[in-house]
C-alpha positions in Angstrom: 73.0 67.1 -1.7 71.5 67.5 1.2 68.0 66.6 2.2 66.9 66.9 5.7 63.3 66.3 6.9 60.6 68.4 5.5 60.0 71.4 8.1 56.3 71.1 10.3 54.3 74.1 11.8 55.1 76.8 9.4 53.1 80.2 9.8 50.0 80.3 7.6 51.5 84.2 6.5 54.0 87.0 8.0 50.5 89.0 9.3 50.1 86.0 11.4 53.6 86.9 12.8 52.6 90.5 13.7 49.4 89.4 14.8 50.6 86.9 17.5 53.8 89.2 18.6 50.7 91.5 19.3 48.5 89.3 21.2 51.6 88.1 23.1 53.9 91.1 23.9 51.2 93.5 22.9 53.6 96.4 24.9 56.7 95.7 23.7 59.1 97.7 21.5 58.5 96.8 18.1 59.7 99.9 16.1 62.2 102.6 16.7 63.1 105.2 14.0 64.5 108.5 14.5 63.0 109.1 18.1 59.8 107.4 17.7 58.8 104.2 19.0 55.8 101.4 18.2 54.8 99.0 21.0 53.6 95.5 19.3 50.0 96.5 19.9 49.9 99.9 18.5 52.1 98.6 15.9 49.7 95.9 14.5 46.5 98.7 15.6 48.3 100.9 13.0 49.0 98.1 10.6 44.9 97.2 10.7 43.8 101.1 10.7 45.9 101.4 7.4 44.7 98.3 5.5 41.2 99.4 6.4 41.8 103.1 4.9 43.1 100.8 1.8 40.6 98.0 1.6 38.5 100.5 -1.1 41.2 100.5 -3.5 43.4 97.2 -3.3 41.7 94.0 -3.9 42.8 91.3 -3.0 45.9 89.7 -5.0 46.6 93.0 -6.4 49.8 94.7 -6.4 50.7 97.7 -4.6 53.7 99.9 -4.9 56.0 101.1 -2.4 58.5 104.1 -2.8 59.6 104.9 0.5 62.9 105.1 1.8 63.2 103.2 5.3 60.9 104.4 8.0 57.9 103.6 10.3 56.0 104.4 7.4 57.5 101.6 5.1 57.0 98.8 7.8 53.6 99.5 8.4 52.4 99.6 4.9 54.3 96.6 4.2 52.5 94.6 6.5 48.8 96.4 5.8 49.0 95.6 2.4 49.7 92.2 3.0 46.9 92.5 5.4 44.6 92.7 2.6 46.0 89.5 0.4 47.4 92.2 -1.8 51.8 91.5 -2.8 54.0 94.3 -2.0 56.3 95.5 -4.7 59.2 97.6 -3.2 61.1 100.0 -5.3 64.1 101.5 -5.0 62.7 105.7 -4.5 66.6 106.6 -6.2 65.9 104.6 -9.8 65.5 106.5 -12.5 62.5 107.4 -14.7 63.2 104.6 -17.0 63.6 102.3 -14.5 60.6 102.8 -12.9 58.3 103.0 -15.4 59.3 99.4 -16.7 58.9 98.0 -13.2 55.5 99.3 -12.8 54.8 99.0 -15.9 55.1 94.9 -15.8 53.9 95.2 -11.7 50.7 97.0 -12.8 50.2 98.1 -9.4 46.7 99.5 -8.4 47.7 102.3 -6.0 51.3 103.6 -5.2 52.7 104.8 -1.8 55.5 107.2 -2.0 57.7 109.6 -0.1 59.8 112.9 -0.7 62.5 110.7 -1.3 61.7 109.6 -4.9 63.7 111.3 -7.6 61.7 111.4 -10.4 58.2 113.1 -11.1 55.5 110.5 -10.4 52.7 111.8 -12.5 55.2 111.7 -15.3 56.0 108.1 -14.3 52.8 106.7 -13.6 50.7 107.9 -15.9 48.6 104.8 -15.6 47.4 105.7 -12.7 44.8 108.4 -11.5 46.0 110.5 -9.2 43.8 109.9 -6.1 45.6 106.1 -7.0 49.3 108.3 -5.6 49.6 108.6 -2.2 51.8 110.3 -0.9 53.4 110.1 2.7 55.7 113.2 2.9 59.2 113.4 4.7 59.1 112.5 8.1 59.0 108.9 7.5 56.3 108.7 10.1 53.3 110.0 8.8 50.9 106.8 9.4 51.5 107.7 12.8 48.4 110.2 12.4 46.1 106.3 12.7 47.4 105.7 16.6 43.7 107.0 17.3 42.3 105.0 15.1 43.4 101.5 15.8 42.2 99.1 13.9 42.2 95.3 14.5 43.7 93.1 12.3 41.8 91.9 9.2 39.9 88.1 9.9 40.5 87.0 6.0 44.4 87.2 6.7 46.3 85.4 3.8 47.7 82.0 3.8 50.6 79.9 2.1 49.7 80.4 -1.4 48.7 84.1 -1.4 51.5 86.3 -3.0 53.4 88.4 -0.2 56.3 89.9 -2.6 56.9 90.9 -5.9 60.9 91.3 -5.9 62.5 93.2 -9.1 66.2 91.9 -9.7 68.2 92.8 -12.3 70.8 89.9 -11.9 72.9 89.4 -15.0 70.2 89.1 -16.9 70.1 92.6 -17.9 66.3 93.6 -17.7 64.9 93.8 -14.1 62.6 90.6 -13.7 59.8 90.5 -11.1 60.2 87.4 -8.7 56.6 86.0 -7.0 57.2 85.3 -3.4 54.5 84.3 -1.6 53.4 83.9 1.8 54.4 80.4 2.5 57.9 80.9 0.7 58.5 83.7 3.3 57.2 81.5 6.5 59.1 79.0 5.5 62.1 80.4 5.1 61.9 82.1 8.0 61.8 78.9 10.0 64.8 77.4 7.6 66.7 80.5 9.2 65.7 79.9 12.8 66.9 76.4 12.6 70.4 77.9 11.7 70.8 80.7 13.7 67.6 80.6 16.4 66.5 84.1 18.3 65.2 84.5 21.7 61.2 85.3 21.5 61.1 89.2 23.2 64.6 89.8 23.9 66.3 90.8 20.7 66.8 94.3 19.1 67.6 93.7 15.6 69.6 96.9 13.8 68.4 97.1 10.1 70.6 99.2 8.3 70.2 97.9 4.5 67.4 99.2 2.6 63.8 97.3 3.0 63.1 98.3 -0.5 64.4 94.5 -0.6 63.3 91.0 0.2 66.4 90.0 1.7 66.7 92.8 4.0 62.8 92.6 4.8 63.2 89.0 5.4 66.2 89.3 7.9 65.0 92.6 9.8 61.0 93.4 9.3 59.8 89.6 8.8 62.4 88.6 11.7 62.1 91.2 14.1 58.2 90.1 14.1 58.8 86.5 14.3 61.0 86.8 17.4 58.2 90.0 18.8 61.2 91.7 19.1 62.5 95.7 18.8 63.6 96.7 15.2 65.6 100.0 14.8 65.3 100.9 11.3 68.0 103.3 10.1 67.1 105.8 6.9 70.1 105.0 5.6 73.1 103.0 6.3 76.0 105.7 7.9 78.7 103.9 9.5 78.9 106.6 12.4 75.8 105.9 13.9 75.5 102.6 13.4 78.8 102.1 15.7 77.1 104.1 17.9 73.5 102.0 17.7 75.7 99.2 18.4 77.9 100.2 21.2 74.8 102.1 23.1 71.4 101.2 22.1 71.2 97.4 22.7 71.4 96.2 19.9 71.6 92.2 19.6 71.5 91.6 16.4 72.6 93.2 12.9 72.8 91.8 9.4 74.8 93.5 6.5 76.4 93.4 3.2 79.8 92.9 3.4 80.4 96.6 2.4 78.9 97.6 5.5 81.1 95.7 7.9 84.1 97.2 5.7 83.0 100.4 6.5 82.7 99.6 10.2 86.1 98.9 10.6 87.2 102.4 9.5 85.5 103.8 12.0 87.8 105.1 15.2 85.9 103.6 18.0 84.6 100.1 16.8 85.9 98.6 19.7 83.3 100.3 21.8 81.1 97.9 20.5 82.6 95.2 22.9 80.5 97.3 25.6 77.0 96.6 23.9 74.8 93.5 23.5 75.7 92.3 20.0 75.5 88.9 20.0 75.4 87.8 16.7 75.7 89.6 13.2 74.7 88.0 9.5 76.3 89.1 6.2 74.9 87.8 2.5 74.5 89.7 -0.7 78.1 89.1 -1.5 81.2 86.9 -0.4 82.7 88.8 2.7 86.7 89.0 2.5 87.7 86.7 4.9 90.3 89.3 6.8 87.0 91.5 7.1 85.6 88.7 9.1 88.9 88.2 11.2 89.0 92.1 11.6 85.6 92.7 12.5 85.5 90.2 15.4 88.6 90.9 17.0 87.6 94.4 17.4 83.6 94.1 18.2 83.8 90.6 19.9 81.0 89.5 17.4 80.6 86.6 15.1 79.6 87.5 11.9 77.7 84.4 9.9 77.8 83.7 6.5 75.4 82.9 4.2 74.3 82.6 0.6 71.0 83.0 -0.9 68.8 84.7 -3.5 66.0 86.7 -4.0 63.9 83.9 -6.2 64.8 81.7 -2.9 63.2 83.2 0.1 65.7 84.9 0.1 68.1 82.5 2.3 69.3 79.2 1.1 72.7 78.2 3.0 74.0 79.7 6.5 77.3 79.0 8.8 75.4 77.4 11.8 75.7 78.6 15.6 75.7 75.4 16.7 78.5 73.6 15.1 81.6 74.5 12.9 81.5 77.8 11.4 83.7 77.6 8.6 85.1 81.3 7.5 85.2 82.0 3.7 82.2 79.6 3.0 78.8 80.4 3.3 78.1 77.4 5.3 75.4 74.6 5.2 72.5 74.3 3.0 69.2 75.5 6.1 66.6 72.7 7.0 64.1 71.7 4.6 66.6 72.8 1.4 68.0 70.3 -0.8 71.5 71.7 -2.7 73.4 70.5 -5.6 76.8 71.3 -7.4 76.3 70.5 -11.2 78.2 70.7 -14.5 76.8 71.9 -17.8 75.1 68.9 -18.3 73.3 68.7 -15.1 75.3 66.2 -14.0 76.3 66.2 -9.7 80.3 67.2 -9.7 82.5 65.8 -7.1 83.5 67.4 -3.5 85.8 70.5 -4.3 84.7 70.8 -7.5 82.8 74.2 -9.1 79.9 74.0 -11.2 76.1 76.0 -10.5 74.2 76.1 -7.6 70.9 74.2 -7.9 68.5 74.1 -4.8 64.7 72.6 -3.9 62.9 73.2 -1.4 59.8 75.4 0.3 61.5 79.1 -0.2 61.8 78.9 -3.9 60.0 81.4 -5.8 56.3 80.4 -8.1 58.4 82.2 -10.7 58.9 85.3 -12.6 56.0 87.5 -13.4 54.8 87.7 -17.2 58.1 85.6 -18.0 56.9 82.0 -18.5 60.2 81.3 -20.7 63.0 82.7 -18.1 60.5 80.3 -15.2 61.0 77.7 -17.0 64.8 78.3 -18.2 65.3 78.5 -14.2 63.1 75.9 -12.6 63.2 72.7 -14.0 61.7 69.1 -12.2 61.4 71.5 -9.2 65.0 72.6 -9.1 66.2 76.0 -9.1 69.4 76.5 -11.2 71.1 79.9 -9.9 73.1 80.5 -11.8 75.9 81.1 -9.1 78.9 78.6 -9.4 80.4 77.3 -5.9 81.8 74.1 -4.8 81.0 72.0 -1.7 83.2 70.2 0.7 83.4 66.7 1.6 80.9 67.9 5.0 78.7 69.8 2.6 80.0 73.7 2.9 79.4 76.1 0.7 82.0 77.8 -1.4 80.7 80.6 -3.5 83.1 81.4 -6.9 80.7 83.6 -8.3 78.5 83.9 -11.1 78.5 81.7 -14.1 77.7 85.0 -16.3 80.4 86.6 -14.9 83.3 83.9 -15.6 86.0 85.4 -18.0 87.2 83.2 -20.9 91.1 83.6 -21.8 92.1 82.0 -24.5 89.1 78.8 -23.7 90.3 78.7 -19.6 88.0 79.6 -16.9 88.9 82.4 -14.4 86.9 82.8 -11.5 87.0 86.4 -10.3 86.2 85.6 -6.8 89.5 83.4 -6.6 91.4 86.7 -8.1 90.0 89.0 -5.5 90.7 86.9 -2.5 94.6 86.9 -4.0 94.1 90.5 -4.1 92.9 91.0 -1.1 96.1 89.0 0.7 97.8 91.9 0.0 97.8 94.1 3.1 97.9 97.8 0.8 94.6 96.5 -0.6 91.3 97.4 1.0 88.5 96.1 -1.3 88.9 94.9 -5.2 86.8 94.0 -8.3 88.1 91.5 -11.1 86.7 91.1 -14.2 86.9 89.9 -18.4 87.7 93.0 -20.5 88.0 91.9 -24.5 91.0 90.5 -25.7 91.3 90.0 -29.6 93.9 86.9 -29.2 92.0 85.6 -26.4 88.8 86.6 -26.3 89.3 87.9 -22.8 92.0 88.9 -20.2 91.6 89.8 -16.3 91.8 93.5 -15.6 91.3 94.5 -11.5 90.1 97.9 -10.0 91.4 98.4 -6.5 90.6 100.6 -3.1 93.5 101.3 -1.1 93.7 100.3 2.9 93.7 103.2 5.0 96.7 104.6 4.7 98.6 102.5 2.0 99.0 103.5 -1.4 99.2 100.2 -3.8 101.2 99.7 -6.3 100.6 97.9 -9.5 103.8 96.0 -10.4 103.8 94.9 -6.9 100.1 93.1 -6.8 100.1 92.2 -10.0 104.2 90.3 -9.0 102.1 89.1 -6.4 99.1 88.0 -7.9 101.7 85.8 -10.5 103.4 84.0 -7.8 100.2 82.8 -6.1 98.1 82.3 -10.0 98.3 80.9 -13.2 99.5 83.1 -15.9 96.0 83.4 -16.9 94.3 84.8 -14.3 97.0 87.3 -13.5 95.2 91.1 -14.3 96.6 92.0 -17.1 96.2 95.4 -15.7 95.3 96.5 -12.0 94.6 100.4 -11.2 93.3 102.1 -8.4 90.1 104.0 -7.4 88.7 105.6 -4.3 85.7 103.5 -4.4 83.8 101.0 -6.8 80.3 101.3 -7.6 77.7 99.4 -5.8 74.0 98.4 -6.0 71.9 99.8 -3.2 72.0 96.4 -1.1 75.6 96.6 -1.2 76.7 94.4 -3.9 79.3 95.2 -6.2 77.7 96.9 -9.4 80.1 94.8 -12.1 78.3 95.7 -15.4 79.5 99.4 -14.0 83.5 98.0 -13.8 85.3 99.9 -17.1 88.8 98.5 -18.4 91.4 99.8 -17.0 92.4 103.1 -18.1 89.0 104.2 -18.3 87.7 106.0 -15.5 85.4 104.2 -12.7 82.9 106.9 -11.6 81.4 104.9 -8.1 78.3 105.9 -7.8 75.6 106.3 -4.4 74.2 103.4 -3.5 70.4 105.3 -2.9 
């Protein structure tokens, strides 16, 4: 456990972090996207101009919608409606109709901003809401553009610490997509949690954002960071691997964090070493463990450090980071950020020793109020102000992070435990191997066995009786895949995590699908 002193001086709200960068750099690059480019004080102008035009029909402590794909437009109504006390709820503009209409549904959002980009028909979707309660933004991304004349200040009644900021859908392994509350303070402080760890340099960053800021992590990390440290964010539409070497190598970029998918990708492209001639100083990965020859790879090529951490969206959304200063330990996620206490339990609750896995269990000022209209699931996860996780990890004896996975996703054979994280690092030893996913298919003698889907390295071809010869000599019996095949790709959620309820036995066929 570790519990370090209680943090001081955290931001009464992230408007108070746009309004500052304003009044301090009021003409430096805040925003670039696709050509365009915001200056802190036209940004925030914008921002105020917006939430004025919006006042009529949000209300404070409301909930407005968001389907927009990443754009100017997306930051700026992010930060207008929280502007107004009003939470934000981002949604993915690729779900489905279903999808939607149970997130809104449960949201019960008084007014919904969308783009071109969203799939389905919205007055089929929303047929809650009057129409003049739809607005819609168009294409360009940068339609809110049209308010530069019309600058606005900032509103005075700005929201504080308790005010609800975010109202974050995950799915988890829960199955049904549960709304997280995040509010103001949980955000602030969390912010300062991550400075402590890995600090910026007030007006002389560029943060890269190329993950989707339909979601809190990658909000928190780019568009709530990026205005803490008043400095340039370059949002990408969407993540291509091209020309985000190229932002890298040429556009000044300091900064970038990623899913491990992304950095995976980056490597296959033919000229990531001209990153070496840019600024990048410092990259972050989360969502998922990153392979630790991915790491390795990614450094020696780019002269970068990537830094590791763990966290969740019920939990600001970070919770553990590999620190700057100090031992940065590859294949753990690091040290549990200022301000957060961290425990490794058993089943019973009960503290395990050093090396040994049980469930993640964290306190501290990031952690969600709870789910929205689910009392029961709050209370099933907090308990005497502890969240449980429901990831299993172990620490070491100086208090790093290992993350094993998820205790939902831990396969059973014949009454033993098999980690699938421990199988896919094996897996991933092998040099045919590119990227991997192990998981429990049903067994009628032992309830479960291991089956493994595999991408192959550029230009290798694996084969099956090899990895799985290998996988024996360095595993129990046990969790050796029964059966390992290969597949061009494996599916993955939008923010880059691997999709496992999507993983089919083997010999089935794996249809990957876009991560939009």
């Amino acid at each position: 456990m570790t519990a370090p002193n209680a943090l001081q001086g955290i931001p009464a709200s992230v408007v108070h972090l746009l309004r500052d960068a304003a009044q301090d750099y009021p003409r430096h690059w805040a925003l670039r996207f696709e050509g365009q480019r915001l200056c802190y004080a036209d940004y925030a102008g914008v921002v105020g101009a917006l939430a004025q035009e919006l006042r009529p029909m949000v209300a404070p402590g409301k909930r407005v919608g968001l389907l927009l794909q990443n754009s100017l437009d997306l930051a700026i109504a992010t930060f207008a409606v929280h502007a107004l006390r009003a939470q934000v709820v981002a949604l993915n503009p690729g779900y489905g109709e279903r999808e939607l209409q149970a997130m809104l549904a449960d949201a019960d959002v008084c007014l919904l901003i969308a783009d071109d980009s969203v799939r389905v028909d919205l007055t089929t979707v929303c047929n809650s809401l009057s129409a003049e309660r739809i607005l819609q933004t168009g294409s360009s991304g940068c339609s809110f553009l049209r308010l530069l004349d019309s600058q606005t200040a900032l509103p005075q009644d700005l929201p504080g610490h308790a005010d609800l900021a975010t109202l974050q859908y995950t799915g988890g392994t829960t199955g049904q997509p549960k709304g997280v509350d995040i509010s103001h303070g949980h955000l602030a402080a969390n912010l300062l949690q991550r400075e402590a760890r890995l600090p910026t340099r007030p007006g002389q960053e560029v943060v890269l954002c190329p993950m989707p800021l339909f979601h809190v992590s990658a909000v928190a990390m780019c568009l709530h960071l990026s205005a803490f440290a008043a400095s340039e964010l370059i949002i990408q539409r969407r993540f291509d691997a091209g020309s985000t070497v190229h932002a890298l190598a040429h556009e000044g970029v300091t900064l970038m964090s990623g899913a491990p998918a992304i950095f995976h990708d980056l490597l296959r492209q033919p000229d990531i070493e001209q990153v070496k001639a840019g600024k990048l100083r410092a990259c972050y990965s989360g969502a998922a463990a990153l392979p630790e020859r991915t790491l390795r790879e990614f450094e020696r090529l780019t002269g970068c450090p990537i830094y590791e951490g763990y966290g969740q969206s019920e939990a600001g959304p970070c919770l553990t980071y590999n620190p700057v200063q100090g031992v940065r330990k590859p294949g753990s996620v690091g040290l549990p950020v200022p301000g957060c206490e961290l425990r490794i339990v058993d089943e019973q609750g009960n503290d395990v020793p050093a090396g040994a896995v049980g469930e993640i269990c964290v306190r501290g000022p990031q952690v969600m109020a709870g789910y929205r209209n689910r009392p029961d699931l709050t209370q099933q996860m907090l308990r005497d102000g502890w969240l449980y996780t429901g990831d299993l990890a172990s620490q070491d004896e100086d208090g790093y992070v290992f993350i094993q996975g998820r205790c939902q996703e831990t396969i059973n054979v014949g009454g033993f435990k098999v980690y699938p994280l421990e199988v896919e690092q094996t897996l991933r030893e092998c040099a045919s191997v590119g990227d991997c996913a192990a998981f429990g298919v049903p067994d009628e003698r032992l309830g479960q066995v291991v089956h493994a889907w595999v991408t192959p390295a550029p230009g290798c071809t694996p084969d099956e009786q090899a990895l799985r010869a290998y996988c024996a000599s360095q595993l129990a019996h046990y969790k050796t895949p029964r059966r390992i095949a290969i597949t061009d790709a494996l599916p993955r959620t939008a923010v880059g995590k691997l999709a496992r309820k999507e993983l089919k036995p083997v010999g089935a066929v794996i249809a990957p699908r876009s991560a939009t």
